[in-house]
Backbone as JSON, one array per atom type, in Angstrom:
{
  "sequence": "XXXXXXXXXXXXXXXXXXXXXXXXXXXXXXXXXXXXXXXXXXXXXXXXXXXXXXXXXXXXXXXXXXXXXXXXXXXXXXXXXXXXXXXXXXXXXXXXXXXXXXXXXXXXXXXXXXXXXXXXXXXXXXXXXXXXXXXXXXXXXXXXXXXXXXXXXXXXXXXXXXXXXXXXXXXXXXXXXXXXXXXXXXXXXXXXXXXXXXXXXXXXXXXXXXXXXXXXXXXXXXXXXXXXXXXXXXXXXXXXXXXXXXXXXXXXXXXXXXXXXXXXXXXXXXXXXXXXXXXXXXXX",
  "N": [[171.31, -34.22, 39.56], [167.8, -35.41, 39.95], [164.61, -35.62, 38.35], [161.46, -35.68, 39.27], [157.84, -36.07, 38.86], [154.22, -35.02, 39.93], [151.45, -35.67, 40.3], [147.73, -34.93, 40.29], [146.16, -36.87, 40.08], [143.38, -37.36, 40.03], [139.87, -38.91, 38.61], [140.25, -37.64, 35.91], [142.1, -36.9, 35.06], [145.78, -37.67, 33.11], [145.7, -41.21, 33.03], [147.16, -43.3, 35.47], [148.83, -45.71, 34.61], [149.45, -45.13, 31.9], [150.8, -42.24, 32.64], [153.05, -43.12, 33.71], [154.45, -44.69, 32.04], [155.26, -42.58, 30.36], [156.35, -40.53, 31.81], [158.6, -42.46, 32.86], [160.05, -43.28, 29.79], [160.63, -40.54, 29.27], [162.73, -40.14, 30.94], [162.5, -39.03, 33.22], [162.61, -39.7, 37.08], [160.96, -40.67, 39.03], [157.64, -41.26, 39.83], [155.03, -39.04, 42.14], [152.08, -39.05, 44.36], [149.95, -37.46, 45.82], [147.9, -37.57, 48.92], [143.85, -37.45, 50.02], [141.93, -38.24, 52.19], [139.49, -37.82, 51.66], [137.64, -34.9, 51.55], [136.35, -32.23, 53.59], [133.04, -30.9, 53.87], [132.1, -28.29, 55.67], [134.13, -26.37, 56.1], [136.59, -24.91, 57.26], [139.41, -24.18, 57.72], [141.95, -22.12, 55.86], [142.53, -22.53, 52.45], [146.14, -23.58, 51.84], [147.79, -22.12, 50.03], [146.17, -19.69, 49.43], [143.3, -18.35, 48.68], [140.76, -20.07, 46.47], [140.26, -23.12, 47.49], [141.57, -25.59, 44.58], [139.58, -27.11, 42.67], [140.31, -30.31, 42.22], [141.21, -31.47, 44.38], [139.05, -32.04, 45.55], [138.54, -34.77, 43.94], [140.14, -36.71, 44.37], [141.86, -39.69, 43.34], [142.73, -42.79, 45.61], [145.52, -43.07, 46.76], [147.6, -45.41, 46.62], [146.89, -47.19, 45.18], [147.05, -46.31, 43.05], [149.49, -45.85, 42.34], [150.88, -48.36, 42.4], [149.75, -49.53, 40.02], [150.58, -47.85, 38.39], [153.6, -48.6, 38.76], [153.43, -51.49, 37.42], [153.12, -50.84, 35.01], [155.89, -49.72, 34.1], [159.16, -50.44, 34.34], [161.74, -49.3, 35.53], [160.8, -46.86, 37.03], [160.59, -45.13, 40.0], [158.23, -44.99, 42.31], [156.1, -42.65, 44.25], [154.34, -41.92, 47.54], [153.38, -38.74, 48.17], [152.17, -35.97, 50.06], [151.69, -39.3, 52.02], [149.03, -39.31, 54.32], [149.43, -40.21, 57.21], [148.27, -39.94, 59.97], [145.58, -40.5, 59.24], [144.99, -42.91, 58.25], [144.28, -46.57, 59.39], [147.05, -47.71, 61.66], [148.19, -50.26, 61.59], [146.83, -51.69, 59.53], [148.0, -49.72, 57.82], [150.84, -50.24, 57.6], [151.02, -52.66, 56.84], [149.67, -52.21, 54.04], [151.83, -50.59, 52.98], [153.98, -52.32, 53.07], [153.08, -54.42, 51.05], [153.02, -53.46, 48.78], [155.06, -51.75, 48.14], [156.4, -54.45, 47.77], [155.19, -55.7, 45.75], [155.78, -53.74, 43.98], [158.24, -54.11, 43.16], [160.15, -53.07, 45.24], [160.75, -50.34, 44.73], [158.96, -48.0, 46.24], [158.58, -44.71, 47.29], [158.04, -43.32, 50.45], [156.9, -40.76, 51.21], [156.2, -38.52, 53.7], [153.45, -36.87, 55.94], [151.82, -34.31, 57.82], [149.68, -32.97, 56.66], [147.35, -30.63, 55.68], [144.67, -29.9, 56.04], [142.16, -28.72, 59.43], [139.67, -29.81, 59.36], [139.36, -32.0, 58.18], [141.34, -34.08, 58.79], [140.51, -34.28, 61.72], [138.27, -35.62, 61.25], [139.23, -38.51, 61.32], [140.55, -38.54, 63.39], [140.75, -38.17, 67.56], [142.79, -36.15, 68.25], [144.08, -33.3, 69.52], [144.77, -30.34, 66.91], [147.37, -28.98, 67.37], [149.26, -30.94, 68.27], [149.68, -32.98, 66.04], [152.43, -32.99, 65.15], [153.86, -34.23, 66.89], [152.09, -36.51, 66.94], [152.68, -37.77, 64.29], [155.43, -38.35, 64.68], [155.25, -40.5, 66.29], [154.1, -42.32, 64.94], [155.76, -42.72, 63.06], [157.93, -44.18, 64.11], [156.7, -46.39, 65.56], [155.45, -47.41, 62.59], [158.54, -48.14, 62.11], [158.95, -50.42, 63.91], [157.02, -52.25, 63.18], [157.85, -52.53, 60.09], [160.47, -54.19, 61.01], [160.85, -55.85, 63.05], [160.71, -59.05, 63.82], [158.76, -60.15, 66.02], [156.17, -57.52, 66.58], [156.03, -54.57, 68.74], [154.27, -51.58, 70.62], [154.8, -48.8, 72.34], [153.17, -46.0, 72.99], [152.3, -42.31, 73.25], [150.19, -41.65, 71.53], [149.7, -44.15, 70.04], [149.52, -47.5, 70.65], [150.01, -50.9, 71.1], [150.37, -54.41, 72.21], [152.82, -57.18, 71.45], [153.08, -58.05, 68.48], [152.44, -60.03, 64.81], [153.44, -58.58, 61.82], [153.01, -58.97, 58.74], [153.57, -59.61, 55.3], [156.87, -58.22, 55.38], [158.28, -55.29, 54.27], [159.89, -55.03, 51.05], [162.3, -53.54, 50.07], [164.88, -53.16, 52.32], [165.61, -51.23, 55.92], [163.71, -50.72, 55.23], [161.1, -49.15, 52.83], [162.89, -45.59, 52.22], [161.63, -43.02, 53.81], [160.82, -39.44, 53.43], [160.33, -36.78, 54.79], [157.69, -34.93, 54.27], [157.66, -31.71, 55.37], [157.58, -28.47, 56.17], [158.83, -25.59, 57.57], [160.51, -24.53, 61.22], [159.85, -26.27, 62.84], [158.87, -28.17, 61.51], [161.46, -28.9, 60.46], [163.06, -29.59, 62.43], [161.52, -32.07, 62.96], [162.08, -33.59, 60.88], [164.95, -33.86, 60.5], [165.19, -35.49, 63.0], [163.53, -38.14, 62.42], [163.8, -39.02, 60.35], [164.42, -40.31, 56.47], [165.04, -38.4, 54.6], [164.41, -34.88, 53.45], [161.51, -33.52, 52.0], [160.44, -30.75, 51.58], [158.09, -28.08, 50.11], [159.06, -26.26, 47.7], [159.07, -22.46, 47.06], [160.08, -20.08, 46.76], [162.91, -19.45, 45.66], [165.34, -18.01, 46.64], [164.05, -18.58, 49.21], [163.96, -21.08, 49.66], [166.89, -21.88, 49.09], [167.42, -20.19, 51.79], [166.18, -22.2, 53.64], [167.28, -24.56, 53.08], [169.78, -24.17, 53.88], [169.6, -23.82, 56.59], [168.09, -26.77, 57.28], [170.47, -28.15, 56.66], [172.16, -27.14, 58.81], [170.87, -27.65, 61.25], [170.79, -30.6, 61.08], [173.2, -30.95, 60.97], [174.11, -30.47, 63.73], [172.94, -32.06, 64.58], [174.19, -34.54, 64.51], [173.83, -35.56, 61.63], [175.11, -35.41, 58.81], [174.35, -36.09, 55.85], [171.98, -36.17, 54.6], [169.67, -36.75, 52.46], [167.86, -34.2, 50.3], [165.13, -33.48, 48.79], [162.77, -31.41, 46.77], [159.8, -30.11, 46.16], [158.74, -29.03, 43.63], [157.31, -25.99, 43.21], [154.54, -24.38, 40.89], [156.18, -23.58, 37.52], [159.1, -23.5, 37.75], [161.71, -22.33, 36.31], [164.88, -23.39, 33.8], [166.91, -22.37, 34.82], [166.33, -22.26, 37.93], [165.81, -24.81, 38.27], [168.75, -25.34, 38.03], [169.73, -23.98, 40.12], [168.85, -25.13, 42.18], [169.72, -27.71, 41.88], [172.79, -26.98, 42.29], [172.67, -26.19, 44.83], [172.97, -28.86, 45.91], [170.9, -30.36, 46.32], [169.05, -33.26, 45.55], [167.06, -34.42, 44.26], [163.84, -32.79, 42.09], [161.19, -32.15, 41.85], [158.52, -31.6, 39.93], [155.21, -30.54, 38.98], [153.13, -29.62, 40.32], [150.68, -27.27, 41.27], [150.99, -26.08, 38.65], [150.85, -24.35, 35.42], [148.16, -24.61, 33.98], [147.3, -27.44, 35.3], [144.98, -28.32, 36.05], [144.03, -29.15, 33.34], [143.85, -32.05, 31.79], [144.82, -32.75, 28.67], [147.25, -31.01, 28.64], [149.04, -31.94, 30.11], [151.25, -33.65, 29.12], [153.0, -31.93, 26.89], [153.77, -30.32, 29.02], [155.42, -32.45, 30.03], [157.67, -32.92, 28.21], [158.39, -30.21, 27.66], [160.03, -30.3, 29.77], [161.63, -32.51, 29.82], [164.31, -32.48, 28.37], [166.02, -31.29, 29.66], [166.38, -33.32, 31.85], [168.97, -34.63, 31.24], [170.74, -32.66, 31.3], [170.65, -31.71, 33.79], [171.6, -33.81, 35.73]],
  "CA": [[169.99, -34.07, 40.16], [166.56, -35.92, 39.19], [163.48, -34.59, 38.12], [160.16, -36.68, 39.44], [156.49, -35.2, 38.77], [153.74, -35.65, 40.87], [150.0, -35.31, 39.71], [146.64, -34.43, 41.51], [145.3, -38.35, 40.59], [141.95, -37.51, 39.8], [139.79, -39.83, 37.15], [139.94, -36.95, 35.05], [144.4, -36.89, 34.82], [146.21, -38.71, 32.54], [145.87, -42.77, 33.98], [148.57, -43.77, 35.62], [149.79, -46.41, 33.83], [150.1, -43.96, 30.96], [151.55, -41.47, 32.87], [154.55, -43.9, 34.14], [154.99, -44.91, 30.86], [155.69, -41.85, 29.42], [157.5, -40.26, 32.39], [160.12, -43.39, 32.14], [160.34, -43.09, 28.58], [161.34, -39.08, 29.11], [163.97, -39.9, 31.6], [162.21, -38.89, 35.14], [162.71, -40.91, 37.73], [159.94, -41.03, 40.07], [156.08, -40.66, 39.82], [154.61, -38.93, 43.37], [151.04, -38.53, 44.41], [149.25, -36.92, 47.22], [146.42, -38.17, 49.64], [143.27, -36.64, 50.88], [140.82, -39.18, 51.95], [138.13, -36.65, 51.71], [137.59, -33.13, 51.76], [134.96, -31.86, 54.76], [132.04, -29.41, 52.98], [132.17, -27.39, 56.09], [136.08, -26.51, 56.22], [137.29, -23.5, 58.1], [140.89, -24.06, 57.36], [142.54, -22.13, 54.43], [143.85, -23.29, 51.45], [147.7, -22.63, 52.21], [148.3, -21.0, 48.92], [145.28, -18.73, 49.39], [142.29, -18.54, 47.65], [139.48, -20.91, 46.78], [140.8, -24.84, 46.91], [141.44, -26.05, 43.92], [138.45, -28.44, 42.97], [140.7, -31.72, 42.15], [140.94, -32.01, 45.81], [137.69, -33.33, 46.29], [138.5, -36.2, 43.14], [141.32, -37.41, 44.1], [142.14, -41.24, 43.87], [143.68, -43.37, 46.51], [147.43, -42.95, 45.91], [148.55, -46.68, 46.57], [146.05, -47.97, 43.76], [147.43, -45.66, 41.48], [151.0, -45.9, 42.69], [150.88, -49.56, 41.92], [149.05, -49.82, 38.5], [151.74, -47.26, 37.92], [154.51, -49.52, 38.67], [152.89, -52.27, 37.16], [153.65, -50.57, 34.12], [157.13, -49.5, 34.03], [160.31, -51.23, 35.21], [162.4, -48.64, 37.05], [160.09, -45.83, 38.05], [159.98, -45.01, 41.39], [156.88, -44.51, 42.83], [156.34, -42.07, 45.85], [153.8, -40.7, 48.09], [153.57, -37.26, 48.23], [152.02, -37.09, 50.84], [151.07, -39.86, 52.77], [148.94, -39.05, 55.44], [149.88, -41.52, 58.57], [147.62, -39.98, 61.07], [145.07, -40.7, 58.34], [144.59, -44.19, 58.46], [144.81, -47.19, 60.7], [148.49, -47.84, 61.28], [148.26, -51.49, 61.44], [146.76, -51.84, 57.97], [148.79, -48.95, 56.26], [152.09, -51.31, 57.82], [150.96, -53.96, 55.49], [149.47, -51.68, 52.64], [153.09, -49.93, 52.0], [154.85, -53.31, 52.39], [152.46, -54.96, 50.3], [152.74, -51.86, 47.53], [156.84, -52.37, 47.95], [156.88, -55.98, 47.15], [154.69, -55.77, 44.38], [156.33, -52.78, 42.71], [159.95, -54.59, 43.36], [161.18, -52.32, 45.86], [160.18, -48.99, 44.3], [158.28, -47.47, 46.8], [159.38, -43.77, 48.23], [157.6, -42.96, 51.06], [156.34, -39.42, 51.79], [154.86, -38.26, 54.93], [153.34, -35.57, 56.18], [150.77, -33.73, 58.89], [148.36, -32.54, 56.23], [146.87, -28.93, 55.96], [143.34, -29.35, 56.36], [142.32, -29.65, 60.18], [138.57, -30.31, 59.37], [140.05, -33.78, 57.67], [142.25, -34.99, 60.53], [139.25, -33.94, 62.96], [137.53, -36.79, 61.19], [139.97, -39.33, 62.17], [141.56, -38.14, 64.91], [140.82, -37.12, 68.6], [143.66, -34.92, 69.24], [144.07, -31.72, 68.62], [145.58, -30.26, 65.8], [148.46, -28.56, 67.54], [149.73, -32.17, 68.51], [150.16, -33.38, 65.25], [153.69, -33.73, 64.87], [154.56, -35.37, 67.81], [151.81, -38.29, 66.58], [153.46, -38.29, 62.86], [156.77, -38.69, 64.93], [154.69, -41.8, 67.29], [153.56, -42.9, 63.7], [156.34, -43.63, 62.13], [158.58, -44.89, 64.84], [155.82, -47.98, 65.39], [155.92, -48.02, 61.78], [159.6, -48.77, 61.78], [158.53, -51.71, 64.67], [156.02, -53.22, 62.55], [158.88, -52.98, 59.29], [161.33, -54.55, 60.87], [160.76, -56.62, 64.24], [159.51, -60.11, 64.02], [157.38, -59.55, 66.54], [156.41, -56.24, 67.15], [155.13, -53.81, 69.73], [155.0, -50.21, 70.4], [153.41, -48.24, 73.65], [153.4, -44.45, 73.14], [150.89, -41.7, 73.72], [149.02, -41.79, 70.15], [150.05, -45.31, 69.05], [149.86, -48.49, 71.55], [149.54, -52.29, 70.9], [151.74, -55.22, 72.21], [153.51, -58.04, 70.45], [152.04, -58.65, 66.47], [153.09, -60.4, 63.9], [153.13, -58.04, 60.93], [154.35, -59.83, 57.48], [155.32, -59.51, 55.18], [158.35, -57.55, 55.64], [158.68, -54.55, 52.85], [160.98, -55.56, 49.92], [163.42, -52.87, 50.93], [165.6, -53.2, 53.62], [164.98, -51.88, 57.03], [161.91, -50.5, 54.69], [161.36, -47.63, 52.37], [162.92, -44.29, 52.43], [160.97, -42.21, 54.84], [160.83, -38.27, 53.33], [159.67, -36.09, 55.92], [157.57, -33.47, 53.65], [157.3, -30.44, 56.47], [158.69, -27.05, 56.17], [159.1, -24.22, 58.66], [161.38, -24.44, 62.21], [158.98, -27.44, 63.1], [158.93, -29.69, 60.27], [162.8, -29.24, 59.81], [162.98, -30.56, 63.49], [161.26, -33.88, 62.89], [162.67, -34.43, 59.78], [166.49, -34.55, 60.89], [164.72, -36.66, 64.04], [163.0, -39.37, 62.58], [163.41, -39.15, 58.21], [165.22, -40.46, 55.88], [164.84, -37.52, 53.56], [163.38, -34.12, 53.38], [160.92, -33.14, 50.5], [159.58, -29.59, 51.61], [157.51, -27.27, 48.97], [159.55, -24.72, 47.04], [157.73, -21.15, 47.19], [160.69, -18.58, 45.59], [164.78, -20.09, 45.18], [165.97, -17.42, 47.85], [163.38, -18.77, 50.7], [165.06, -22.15, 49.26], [168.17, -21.59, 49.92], [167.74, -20.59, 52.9], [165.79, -23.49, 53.71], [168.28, -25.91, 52.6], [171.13, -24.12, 54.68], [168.89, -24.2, 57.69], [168.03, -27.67, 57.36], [171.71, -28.64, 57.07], [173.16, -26.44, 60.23], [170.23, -28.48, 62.06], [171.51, -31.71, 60.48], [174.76, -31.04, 60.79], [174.23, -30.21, 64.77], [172.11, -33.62, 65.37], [175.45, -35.42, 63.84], [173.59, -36.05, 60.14], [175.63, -34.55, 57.72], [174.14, -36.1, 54.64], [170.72, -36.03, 55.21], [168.75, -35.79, 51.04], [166.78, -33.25, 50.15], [163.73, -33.64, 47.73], [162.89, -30.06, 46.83], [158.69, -30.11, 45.46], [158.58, -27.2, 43.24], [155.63, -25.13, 43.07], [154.48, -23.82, 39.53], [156.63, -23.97, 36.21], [160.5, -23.43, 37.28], [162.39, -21.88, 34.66], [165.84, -24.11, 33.93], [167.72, -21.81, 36.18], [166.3, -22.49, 38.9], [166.57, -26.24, 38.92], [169.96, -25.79, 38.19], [169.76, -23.7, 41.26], [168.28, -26.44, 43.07], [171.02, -28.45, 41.56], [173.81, -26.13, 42.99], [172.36, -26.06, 46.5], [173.24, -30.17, 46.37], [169.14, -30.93, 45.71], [169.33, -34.53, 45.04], [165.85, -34.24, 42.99], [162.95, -31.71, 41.94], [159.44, -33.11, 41.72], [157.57, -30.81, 39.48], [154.04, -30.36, 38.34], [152.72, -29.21, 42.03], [150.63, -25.99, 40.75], [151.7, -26.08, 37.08], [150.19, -24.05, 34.63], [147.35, -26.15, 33.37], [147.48, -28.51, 36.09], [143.45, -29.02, 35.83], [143.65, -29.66, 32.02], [144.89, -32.98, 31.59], [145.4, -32.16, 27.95], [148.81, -30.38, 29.2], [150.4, -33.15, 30.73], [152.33, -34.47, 28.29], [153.65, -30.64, 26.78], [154.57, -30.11, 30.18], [156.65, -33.56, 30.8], [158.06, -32.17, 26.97], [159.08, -29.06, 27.9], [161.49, -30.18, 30.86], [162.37, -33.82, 29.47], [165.25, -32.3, 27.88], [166.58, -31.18, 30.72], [166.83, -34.15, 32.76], [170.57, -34.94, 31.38], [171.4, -31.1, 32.04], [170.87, -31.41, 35.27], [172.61, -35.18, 36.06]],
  "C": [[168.95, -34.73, 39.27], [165.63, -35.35, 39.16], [162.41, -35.8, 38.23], [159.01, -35.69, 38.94], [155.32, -35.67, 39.82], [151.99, -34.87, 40.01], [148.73, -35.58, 41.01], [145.69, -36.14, 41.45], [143.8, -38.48, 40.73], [141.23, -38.49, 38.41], [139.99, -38.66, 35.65], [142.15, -36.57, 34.29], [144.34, -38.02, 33.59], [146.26, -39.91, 33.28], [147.03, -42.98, 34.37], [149.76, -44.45, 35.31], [150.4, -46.0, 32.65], [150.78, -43.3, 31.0], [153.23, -41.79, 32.93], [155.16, -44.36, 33.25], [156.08, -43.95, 29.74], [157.34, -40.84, 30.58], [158.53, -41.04, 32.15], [160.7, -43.14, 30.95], [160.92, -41.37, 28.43], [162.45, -38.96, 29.8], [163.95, -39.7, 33.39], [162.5, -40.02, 35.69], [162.02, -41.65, 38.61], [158.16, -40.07, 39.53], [155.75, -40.19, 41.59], [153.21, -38.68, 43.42], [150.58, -38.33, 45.87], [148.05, -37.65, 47.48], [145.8, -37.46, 50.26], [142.01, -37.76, 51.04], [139.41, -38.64, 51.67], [138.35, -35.87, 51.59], [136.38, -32.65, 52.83], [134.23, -30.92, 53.74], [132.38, -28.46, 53.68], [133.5, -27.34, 56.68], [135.97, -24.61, 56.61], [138.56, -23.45, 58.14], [140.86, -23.5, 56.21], [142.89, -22.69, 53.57], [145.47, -22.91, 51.78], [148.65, -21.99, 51.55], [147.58, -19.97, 48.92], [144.28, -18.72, 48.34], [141.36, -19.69, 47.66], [140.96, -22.82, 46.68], [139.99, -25.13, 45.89], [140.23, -27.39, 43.98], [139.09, -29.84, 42.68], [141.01, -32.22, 43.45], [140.25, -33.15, 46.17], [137.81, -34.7, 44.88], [139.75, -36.71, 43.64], [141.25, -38.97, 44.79], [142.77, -41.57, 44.6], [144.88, -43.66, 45.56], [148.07, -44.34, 45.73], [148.22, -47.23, 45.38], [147.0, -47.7, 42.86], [148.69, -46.0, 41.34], [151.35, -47.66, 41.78], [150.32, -49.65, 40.9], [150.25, -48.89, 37.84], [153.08, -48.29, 37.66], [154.3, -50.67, 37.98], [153.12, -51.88, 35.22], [155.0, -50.28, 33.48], [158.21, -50.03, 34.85], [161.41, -50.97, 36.02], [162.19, -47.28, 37.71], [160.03, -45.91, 39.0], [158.86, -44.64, 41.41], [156.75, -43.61, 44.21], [154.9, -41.74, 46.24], [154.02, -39.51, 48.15], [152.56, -35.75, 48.18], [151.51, -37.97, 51.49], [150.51, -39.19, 54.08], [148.44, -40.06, 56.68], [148.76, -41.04, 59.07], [145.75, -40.09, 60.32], [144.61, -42.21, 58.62], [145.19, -45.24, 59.65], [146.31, -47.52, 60.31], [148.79, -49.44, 61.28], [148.2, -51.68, 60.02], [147.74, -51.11, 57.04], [150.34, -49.97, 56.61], [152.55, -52.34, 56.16], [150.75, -53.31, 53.95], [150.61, -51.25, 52.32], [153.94, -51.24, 51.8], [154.75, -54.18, 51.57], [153.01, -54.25, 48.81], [154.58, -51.84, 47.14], [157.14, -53.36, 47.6], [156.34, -55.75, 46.17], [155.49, -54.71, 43.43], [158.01, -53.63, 42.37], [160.7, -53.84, 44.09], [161.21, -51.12, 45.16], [159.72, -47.74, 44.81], [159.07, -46.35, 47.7], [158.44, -43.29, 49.05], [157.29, -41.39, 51.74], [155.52, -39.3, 52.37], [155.11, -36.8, 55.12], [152.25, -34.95, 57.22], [149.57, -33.39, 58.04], [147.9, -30.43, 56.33], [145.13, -28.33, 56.51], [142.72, -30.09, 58.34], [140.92, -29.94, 60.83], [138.78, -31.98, 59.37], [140.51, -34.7, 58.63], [141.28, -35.01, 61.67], [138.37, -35.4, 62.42], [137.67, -38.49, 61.3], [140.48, -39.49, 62.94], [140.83, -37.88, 65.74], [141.41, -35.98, 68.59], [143.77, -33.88, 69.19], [145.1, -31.5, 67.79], [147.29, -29.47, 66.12], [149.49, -29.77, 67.94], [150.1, -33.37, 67.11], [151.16, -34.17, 64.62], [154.24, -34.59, 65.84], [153.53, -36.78, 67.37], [152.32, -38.74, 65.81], [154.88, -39.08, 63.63], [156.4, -40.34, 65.29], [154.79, -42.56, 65.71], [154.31, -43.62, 62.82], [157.78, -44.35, 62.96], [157.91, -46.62, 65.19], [155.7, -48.49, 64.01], [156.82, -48.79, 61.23], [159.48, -50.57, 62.21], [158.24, -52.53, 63.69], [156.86, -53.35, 60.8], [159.82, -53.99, 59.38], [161.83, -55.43, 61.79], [160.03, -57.88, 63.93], [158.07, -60.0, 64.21], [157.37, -58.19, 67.1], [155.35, -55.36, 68.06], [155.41, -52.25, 70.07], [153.98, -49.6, 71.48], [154.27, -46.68, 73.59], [152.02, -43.95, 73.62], [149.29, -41.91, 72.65], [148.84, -43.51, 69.56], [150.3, -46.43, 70.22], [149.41, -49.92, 71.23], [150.96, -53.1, 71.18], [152.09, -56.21, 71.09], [152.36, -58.68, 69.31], [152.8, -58.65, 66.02], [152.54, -59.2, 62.77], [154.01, -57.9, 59.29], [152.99, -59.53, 56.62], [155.61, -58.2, 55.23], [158.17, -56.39, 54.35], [160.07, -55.14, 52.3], [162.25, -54.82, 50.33], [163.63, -53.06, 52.09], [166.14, -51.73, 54.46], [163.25, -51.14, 55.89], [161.82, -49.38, 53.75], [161.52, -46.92, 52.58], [161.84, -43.5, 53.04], [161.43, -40.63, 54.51], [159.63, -37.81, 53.72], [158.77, -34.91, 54.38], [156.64, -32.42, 54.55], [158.08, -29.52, 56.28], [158.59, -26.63, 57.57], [159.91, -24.95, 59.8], [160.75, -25.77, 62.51], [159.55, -28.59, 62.91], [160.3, -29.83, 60.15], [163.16, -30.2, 61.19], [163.25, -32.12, 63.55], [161.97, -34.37, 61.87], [163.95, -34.97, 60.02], [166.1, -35.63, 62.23], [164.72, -37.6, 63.64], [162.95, -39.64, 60.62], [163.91, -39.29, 57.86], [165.77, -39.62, 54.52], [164.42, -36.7, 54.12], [162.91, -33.82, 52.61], [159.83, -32.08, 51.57], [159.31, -29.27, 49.64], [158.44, -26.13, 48.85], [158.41, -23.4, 46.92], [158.98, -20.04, 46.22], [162.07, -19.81, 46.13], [165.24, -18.95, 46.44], [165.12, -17.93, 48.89], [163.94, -20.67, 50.42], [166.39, -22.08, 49.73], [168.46, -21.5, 51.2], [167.49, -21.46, 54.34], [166.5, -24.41, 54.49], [169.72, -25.73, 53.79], [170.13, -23.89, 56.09], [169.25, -25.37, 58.37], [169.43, -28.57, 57.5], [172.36, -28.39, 58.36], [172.21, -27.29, 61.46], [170.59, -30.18, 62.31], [172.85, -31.91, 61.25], [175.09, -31.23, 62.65], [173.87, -31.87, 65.3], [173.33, -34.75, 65.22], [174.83, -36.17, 62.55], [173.84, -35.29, 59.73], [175.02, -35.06, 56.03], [172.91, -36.87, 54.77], [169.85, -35.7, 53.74], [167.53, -35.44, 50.93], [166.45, -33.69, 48.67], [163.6, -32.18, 47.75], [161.12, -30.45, 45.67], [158.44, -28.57, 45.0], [157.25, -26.83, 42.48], [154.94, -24.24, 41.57], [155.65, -24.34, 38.19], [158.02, -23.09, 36.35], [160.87, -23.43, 36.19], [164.13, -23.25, 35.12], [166.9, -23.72, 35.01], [167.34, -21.9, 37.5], [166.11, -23.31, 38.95], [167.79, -26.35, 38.7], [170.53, -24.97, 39.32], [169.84, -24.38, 42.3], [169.6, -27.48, 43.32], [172.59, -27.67, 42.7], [173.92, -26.33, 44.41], [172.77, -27.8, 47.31], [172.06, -30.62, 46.67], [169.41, -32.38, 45.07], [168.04, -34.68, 44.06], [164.61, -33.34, 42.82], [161.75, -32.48, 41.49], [158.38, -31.72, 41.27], [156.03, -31.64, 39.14], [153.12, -29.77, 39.4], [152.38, -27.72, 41.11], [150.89, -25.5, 39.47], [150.49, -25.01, 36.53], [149.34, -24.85, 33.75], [146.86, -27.03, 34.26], [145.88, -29.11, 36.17], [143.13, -29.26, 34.77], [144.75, -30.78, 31.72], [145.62, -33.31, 29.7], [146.83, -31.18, 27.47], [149.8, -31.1, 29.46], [151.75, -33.37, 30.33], [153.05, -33.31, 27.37], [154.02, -30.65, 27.78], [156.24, -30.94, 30.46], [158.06, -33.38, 29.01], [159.18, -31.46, 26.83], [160.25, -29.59, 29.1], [162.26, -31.49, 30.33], [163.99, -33.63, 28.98], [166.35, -31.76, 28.53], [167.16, -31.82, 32.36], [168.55, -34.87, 32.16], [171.1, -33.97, 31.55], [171.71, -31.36, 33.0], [171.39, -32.5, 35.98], [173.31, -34.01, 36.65]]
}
C-alpha cells in the first residue's frame, strides 16, 4: 500500500514545489489537492464535519497551478486532484486544462472528482438543482472521456451538449488519466463502479471502512468489476494500525493529512510527513 498527502493549498502552506520535494524524498507517492473556486459569504449549507468551516477554505489556490509547479519539481510524484470539481468549470476548457497539466507533468496526473459539499458554490455555476448533481458529474465525465479520446468529438446529453470539436491535445496518458470517483454513501458507490476508474472516499472510523470497502466490492463485483482500486482519504492522524488496516482490507493507497492535527500551522508539515515517512516501506 502507498501513502499520498494532500494539503489545503493556501499561500500560507508549505509551497508546493517544496512540498513535492520533500514528500518524494520521504517515499510518498502522490501529492493531492482540493478545489473550491470560492466560498459564498451567505452559505446555508453545513460544514460536513460540523462546526464552523475551517477558514483555509476561503484561501485556497487553484489546484492545477499548484499541481504543476509541483511536478515541475520532482520526477516521479504523482500529482492528484482531490477533488476536482467538474460541474465547476467549463468542460471544454477543463478538457484541455487536465490534458495540458498531464503532458506537462509527463503523465502524472490522477484525477479526482467529485459533487462538492457546498450547494451555495455550485448554485453559482450551475442552474440545476442540487439533488441532480450526480447524474451531471456522471454527463461530465462521460463527454470528458469524448473530448480525451475521439478525434473529433461530440456529446448530446441533458447537462452537457455540443457537436463535433476538435479538442487537442490528447492527455499524455492513454485513453486519459485515472478517473477516482471521490463519493461515499449508497449513491456515490453507485457512480463510482459506473463510470470511475478508482474510488477515493473519506475515512471517518476503520469499522465504517470496512464496511465501506466490502460494500463497494459486492456492488463491483455484481456490475462484473472485480478489481476496481480503492484510494482510502484518511481523516485526522491514523495511528500505524490502522493503515495497516487499510492495508489488510486490499487499500491500494492512504492519502493523509485531510484534518491533521495542525493542519492550519504550516510549521507542522514537515513533523507530520516525519512521523509516517517511516512507515511507507511497512506498509509496501
Amino acid at each position: 500500500m502507498r501513502l499520498g498527502f494532500s494539503t489545503m493549498n493556501t499561500p500560507e502552506d508549505v509551497p508546493p514545489d517544496v512540498l513535492a520535494r520533500h514528500l518524494e524524498e520521504r517515499g510518498f507517492d502522490s501529492l493531492w489537492i482540493g478545489e473550491h473556486s470560492h466560498i459564498p459569504v451567505s452559505r446555508l449549507t453545513p460544514y460536513p464535519s460540523g462546526g464552523e468551516m475551517p477558514d483555509q477554505y476561503r484561501r485556497m489556490m487553484d489546484p492545477y497551478a499548484s499541481l504543476l509547479v509541483a511536478a515541475t519539481a520532482t520526477t516521479d510524484l504523482l500529482i492528484g486532484t482531490g477533488v476536482a470539481l467538474v460541474l465547476e468549470r467549463d468542460l471544454l476548457a477543463m478538457a484541455k486544462l487536465v490534458a495540458t497539466v498531464d503532458r506537462l507533468s509527463g503523465g502524472r496526473l490522477q484525477f479526482g472528482v467529485g459533487v462538492g459539499w457546498n450547494r451555495e458554490e455550485l448554485a453559482n455555476h450551475r442552474p440545476f438543482p442540487w439533488a441532480q448533481r450526480y447524474r451531471a458529474l456522471a454527463e461530465g465525465i462521460a463527454a470528458l472521456r469524448t473530448l480525451w479520446n475521439d478525434e473529433e468529438s461530440e456529446y448530446h446529453g441533458q447537462y452537457y451538449d455540443f457537436d463535433p470539436v476538435w479538442s487537442l491535445p490528447k492527455p499524455l496518458q492513454r485513453p486519459h488519466p485515472p478517473i477516482w470517483c471521490g463519493t461515499g454513501g449508497k449513491l456515490g458507490t453507485q457512480h463510482a463502479v459506473a463510470w470511475a476508474d478508482g474510488w477515493m472516499p473519506m475515512d471517518v472510523a476503520l469499522g465504517d471502512v470496512a464496511r465501506k470497502v466490502s460494500r463497494f466490492r459486492q456492488v463491483a463485483a455484481d456490475a462484473g468489476r472485480n478489481q476496481v482500486p480503492i484510494t482510502i482519504v484518511a481523516f485526522g492522524d491514523p495511528t500505524p494500525a490502522t493503515l495497516a488496516s487499510y492495508r489488510d482490507l486490499g487499500v491500494e493507497r492512504v492519502v493523509l493529512g485531510a484534518s491533521r492535527a495542525g493542519w492550519d500551522d504550516p510549521s507542522t508539515t514537515l513533523p507530520f510527513l516525519d512521523h509516517y515517512a517511516p512507515l511507507v516501506a511497512d506498509l509496501a
